[in-house]
mmCIF file of the C-alpha atoms, coordinates in Angstrom:
data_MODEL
# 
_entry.id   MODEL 
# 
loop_
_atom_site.group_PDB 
_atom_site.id 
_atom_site.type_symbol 
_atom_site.label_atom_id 
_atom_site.label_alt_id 
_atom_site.label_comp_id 
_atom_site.label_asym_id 
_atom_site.label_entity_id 
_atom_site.label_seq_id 
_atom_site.pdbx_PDB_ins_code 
_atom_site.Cartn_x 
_atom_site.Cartn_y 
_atom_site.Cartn_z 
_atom_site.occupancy 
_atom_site.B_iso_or_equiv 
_atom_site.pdbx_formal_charge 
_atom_site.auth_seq_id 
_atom_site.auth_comp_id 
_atom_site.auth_asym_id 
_atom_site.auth_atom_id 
_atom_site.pdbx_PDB_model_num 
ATOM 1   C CA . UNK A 1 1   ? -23.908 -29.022 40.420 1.00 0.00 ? 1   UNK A CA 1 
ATOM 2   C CA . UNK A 1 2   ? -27.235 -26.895 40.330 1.00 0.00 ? 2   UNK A CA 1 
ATOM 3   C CA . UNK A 1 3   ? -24.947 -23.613 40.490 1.00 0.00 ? 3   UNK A CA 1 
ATOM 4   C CA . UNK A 1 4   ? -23.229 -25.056 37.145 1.00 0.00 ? 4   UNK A CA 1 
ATOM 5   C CA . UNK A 1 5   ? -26.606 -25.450 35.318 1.00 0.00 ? 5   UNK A CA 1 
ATOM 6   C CA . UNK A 1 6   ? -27.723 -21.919 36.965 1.00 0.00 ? 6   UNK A CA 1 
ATOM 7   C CA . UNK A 1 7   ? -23.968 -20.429 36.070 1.00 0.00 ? 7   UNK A CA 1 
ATOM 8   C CA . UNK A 1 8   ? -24.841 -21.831 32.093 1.00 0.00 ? 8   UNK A CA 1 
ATOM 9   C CA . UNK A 1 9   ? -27.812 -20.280 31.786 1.00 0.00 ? 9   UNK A CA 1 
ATOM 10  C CA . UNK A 1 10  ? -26.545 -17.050 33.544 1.00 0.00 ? 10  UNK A CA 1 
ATOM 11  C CA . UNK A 1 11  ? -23.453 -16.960 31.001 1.00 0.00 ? 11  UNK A CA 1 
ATOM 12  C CA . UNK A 1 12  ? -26.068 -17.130 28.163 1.00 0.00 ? 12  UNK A CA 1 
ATOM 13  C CA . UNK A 1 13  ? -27.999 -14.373 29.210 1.00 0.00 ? 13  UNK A CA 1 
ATOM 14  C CA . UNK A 1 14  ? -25.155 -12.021 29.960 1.00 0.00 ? 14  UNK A CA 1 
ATOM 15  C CA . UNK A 1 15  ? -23.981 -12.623 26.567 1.00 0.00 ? 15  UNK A CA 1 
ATOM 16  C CA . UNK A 1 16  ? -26.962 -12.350 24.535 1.00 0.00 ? 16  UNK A CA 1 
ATOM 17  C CA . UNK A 1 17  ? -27.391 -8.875  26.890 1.00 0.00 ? 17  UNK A CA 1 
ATOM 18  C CA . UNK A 1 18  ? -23.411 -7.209  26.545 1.00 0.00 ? 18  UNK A CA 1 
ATOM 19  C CA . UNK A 1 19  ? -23.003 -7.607  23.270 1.00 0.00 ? 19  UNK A CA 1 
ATOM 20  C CA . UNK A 1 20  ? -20.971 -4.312  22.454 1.00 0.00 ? 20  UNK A CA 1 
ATOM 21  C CA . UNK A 1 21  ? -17.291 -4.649  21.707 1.00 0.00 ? 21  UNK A CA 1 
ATOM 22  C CA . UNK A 1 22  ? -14.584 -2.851  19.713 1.00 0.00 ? 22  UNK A CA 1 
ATOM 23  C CA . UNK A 1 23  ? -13.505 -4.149  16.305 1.00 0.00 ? 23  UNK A CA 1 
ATOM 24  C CA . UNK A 1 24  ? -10.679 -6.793  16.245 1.00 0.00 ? 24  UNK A CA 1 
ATOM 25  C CA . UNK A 1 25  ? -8.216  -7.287  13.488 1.00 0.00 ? 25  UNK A CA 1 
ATOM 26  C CA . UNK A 1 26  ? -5.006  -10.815 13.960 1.00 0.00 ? 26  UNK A CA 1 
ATOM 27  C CA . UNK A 1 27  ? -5.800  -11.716 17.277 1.00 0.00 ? 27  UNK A CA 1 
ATOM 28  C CA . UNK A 1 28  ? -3.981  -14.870 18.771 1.00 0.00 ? 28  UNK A CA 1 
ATOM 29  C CA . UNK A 1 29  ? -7.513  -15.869 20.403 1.00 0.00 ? 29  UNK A CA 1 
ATOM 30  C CA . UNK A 1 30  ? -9.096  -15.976 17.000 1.00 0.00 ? 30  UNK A CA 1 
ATOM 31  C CA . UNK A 1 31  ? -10.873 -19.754 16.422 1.00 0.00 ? 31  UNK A CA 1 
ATOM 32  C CA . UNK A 1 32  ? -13.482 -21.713 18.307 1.00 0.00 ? 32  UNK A CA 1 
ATOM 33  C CA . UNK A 1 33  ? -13.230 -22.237 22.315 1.00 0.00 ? 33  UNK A CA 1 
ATOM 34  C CA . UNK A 1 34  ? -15.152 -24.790 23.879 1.00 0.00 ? 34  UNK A CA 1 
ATOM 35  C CA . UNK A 1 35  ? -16.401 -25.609 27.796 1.00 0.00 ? 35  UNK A CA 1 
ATOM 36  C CA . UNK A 1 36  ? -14.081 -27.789 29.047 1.00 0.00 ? 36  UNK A CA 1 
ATOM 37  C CA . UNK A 1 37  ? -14.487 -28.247 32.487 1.00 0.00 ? 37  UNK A CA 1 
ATOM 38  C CA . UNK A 1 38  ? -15.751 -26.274 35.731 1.00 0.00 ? 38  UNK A CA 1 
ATOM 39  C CA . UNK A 1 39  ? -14.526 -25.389 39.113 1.00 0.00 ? 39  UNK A CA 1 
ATOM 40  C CA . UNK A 1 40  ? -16.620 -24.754 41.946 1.00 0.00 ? 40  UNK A CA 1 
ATOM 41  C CA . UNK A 1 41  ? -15.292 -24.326 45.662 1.00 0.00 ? 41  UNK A CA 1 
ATOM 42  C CA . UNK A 1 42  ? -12.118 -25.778 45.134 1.00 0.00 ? 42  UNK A CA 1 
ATOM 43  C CA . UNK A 1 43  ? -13.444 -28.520 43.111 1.00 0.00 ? 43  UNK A CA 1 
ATOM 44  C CA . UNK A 1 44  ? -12.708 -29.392 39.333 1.00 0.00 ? 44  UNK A CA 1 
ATOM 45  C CA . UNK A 1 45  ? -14.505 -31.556 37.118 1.00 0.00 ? 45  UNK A CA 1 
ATOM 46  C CA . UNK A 1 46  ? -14.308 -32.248 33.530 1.00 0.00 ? 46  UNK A CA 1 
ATOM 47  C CA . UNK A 1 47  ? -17.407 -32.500 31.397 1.00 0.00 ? 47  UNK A CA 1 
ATOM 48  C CA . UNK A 1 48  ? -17.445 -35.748 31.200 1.00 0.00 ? 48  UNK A CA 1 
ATOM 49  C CA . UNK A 1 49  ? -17.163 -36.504 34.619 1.00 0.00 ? 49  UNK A CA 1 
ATOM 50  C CA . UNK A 1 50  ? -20.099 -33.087 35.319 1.00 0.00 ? 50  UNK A CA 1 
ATOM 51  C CA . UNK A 1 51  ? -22.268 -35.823 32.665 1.00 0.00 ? 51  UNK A CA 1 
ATOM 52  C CA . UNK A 1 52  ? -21.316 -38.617 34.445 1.00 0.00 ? 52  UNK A CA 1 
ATOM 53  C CA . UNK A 1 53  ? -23.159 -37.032 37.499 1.00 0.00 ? 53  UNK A CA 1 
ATOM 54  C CA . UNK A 1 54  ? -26.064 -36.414 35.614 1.00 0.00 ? 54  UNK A CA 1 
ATOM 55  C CA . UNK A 1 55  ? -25.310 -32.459 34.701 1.00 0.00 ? 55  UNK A CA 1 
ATOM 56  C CA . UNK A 1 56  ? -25.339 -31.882 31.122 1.00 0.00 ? 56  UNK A CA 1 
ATOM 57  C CA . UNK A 1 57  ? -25.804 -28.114 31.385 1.00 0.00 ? 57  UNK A CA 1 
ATOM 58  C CA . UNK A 1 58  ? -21.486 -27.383 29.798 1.00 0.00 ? 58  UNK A CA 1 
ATOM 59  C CA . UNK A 1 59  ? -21.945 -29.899 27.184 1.00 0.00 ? 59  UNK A CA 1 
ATOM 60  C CA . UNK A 1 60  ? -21.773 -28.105 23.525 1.00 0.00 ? 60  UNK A CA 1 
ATOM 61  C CA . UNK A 1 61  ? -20.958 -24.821 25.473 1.00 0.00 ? 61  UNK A CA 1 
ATOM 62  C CA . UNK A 1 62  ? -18.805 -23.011 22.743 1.00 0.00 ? 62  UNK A CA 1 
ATOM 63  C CA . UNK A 1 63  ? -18.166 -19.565 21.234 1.00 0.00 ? 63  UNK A CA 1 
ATOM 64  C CA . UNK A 1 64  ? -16.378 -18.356 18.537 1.00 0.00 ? 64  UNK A CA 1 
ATOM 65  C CA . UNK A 1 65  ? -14.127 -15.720 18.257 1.00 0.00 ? 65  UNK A CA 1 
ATOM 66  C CA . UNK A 1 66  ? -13.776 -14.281 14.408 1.00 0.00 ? 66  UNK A CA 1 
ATOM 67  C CA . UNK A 1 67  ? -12.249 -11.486 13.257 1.00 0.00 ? 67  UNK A CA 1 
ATOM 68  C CA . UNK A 1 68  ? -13.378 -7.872  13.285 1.00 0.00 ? 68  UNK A CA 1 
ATOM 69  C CA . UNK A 1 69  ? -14.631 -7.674  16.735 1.00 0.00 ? 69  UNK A CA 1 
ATOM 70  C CA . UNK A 1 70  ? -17.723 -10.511 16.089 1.00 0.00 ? 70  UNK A CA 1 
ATOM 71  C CA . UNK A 1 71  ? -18.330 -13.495 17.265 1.00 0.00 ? 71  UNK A CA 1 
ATOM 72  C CA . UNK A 1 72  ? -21.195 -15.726 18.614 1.00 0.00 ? 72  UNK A CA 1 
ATOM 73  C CA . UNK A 1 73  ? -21.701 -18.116 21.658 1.00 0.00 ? 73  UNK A CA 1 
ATOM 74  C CA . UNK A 1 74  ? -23.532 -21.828 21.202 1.00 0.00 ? 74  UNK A CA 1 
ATOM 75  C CA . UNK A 1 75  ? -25.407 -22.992 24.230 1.00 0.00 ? 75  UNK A CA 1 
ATOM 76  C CA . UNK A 1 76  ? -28.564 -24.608 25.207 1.00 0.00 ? 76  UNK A CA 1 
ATOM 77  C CA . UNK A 1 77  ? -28.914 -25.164 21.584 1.00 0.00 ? 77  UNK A CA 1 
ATOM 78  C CA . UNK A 1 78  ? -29.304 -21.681 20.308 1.00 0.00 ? 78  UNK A CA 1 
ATOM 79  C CA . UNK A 1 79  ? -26.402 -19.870 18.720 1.00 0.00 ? 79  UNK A CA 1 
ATOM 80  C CA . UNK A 1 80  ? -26.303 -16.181 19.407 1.00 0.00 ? 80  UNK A CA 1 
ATOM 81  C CA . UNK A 1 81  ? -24.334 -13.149 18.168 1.00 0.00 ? 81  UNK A CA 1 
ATOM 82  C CA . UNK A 1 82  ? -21.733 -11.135 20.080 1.00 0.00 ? 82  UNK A CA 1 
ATOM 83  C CA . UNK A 1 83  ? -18.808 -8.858  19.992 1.00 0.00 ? 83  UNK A CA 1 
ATOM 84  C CA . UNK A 1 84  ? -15.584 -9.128  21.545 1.00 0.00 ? 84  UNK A CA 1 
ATOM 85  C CA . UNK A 1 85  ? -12.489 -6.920  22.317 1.00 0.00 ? 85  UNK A CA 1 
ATOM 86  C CA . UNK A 1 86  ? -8.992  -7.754  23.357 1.00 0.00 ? 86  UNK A CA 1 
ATOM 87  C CA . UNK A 1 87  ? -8.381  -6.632  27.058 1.00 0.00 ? 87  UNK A CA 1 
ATOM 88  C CA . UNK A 1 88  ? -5.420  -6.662  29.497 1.00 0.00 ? 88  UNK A CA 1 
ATOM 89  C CA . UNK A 1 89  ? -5.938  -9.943  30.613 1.00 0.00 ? 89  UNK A CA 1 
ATOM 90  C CA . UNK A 1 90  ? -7.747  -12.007 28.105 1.00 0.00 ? 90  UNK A CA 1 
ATOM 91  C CA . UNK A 1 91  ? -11.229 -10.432 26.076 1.00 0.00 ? 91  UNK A CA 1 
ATOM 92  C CA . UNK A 1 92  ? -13.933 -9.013  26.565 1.00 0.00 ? 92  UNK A CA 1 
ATOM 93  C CA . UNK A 1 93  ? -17.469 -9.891  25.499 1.00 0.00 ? 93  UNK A CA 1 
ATOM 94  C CA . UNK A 1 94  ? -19.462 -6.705  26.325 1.00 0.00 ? 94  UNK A CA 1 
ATOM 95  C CA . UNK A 1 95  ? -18.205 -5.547  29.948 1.00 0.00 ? 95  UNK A CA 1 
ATOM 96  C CA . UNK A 1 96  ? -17.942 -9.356  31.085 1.00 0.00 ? 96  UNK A CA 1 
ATOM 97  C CA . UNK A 1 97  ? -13.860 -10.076 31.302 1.00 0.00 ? 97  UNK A CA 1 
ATOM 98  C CA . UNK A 1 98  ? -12.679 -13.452 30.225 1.00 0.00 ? 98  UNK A CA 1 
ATOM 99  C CA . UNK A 1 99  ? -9.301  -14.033 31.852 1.00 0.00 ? 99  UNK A CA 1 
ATOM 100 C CA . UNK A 1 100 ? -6.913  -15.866 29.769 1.00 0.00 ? 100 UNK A CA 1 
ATOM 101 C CA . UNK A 1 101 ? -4.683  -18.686 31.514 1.00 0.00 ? 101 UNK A CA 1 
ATOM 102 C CA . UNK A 1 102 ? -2.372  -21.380 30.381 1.00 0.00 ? 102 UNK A CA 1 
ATOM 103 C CA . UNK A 1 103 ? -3.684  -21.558 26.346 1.00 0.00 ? 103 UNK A CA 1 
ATOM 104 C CA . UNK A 1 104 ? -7.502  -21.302 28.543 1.00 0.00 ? 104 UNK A CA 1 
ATOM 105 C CA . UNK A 1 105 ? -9.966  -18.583 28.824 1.00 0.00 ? 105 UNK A CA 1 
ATOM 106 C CA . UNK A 1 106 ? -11.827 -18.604 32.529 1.00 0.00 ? 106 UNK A CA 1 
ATOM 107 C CA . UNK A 1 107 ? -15.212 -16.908 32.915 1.00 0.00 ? 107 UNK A CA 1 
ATOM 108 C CA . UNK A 1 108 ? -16.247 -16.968 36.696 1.00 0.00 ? 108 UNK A CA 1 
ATOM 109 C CA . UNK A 1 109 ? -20.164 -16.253 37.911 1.00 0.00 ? 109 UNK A CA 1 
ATOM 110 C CA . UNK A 1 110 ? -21.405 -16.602 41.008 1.00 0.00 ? 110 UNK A CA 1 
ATOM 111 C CA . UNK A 1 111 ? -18.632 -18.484 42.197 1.00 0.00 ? 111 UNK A CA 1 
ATOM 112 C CA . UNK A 1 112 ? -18.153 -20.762 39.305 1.00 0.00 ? 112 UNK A CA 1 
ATOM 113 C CA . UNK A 1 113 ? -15.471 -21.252 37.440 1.00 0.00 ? 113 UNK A CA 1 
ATOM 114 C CA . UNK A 1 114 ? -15.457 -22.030 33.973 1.00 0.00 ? 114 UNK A CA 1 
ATOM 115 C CA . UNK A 1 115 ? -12.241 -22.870 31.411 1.00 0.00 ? 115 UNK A CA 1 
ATOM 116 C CA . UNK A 1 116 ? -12.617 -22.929 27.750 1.00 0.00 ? 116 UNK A CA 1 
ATOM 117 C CA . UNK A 1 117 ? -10.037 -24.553 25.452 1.00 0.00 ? 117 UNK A CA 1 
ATOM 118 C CA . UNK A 1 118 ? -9.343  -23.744 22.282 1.00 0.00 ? 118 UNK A CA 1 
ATOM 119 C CA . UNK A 1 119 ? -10.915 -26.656 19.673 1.00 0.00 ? 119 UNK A CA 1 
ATOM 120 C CA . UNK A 1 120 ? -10.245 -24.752 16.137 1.00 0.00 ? 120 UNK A CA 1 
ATOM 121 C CA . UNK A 1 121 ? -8.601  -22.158 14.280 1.00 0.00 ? 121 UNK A CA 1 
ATOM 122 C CA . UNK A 1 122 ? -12.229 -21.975 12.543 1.00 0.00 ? 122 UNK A CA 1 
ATOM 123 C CA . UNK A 1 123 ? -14.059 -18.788 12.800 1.00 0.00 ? 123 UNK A CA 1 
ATOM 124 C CA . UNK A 1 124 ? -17.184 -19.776 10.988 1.00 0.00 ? 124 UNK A CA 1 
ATOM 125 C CA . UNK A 1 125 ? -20.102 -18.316 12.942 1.00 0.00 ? 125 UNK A CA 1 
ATOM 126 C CA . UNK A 1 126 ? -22.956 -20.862 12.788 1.00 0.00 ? 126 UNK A CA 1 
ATOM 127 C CA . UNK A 1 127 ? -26.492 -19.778 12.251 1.00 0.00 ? 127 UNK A CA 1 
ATOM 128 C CA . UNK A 1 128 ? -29.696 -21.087 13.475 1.00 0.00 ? 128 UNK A CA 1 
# 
């Protein structure tokens, strides 16, 4: 479960660091996409069942994907800005790839998996 809490604070970093992107116009992945549960050597766990082990690190792990190539990511509870592009397989949030999988996005670090799932159609970009 450490590499979880390492992989969250890894995926925050990355995406405060790659933050270019190409603008974005009706994309289908448009809306908010939230942390939904995490895979690690074979082994999935929901987020509830990650807090029922005492790892919290997933929970309120979110970004949002607007239109026009920006976006921001909410985690650790700081929001911070990004930009996205549409790639081959899913987007792209600077030159990390974000594979997109049954209605999911998967990011995968250092062996972790990751899946998002799509919690609103809202592409209001909070702010500190």
């Amino acid at each position: 479960m450490k590499k979880i809490a390492s992989f969250t604070m890894a995926f925050v970093i990355i995406l405060a660091l790659l933050l270019a992107g190409c603008s974005n116009g009706g994309s289908n992945y448009l809306g908010t996409w939230t942390a939904a549960k995490a895979e690690h050597d074979g082994q999935v766990l929901s987020l509830s069942e990650l807090e029922k082990l005492g790892d919290s690190s997933l929970s309120n792990v979110s970004f949002v994907i607007a239109e026009g190539g920006k976006g921001c990511i909410s985690a650790a509870g700081a929001n911070m800005p990004l930009e996205w592009s549409e790639s081959s397989g899913g987007i792209k949030l600077g030159d990390r790839e974000l594979n997109f999988t049954d209605n999911q996005f998967i990011m995968e670090y250092n062996g972790v998996k990751v899946y998002f799932e799509k919690t609103s159609d809202s592409q209001d970009i909070p702010s500190d």
